[in-house]
N, C-alpha and C positions, 0 to 999 in steps of 0.2 A: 414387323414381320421378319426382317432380315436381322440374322445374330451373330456379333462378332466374334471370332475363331483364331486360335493360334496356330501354327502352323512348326511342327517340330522336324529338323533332320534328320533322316532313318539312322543315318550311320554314328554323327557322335550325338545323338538326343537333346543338342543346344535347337530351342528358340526362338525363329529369328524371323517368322512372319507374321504380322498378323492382316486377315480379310474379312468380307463378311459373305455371309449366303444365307439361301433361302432354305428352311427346312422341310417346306412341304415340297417343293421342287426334286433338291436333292437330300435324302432321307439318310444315306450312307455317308461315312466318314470320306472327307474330301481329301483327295492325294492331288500334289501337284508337282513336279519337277522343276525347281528353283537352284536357284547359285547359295550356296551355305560358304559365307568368309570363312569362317571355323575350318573345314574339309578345305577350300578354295577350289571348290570344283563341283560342277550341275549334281545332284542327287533328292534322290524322292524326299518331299516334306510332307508328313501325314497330320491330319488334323487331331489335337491335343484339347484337354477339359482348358 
């Protein structure tokens, strides 16, 4: 039921997580505030194909 997901940062578009989730729970594309090394600084990572 649970499908693994990447997770991209908003600002330079590198990569750099990946999680899993549930789709019938959460239906929308999953945003989470992470550490991007690339930037070296917190910023949004949006959920990517």
């Amino acid at each position: 039921m649970r499908d693994n997901i990447t997770l991209a940062c908003q600002t330079c578009k590198q990569r750099n997580y990946t999680t899993t989730k549930n789709k019938k729970t959460v239906p929308h594309k999953l945003e989470l505030k992470k550490y991007c090394p690339f930037c070296k600084t917190h910023t949004p990572h949006k959920e990517t194909k």
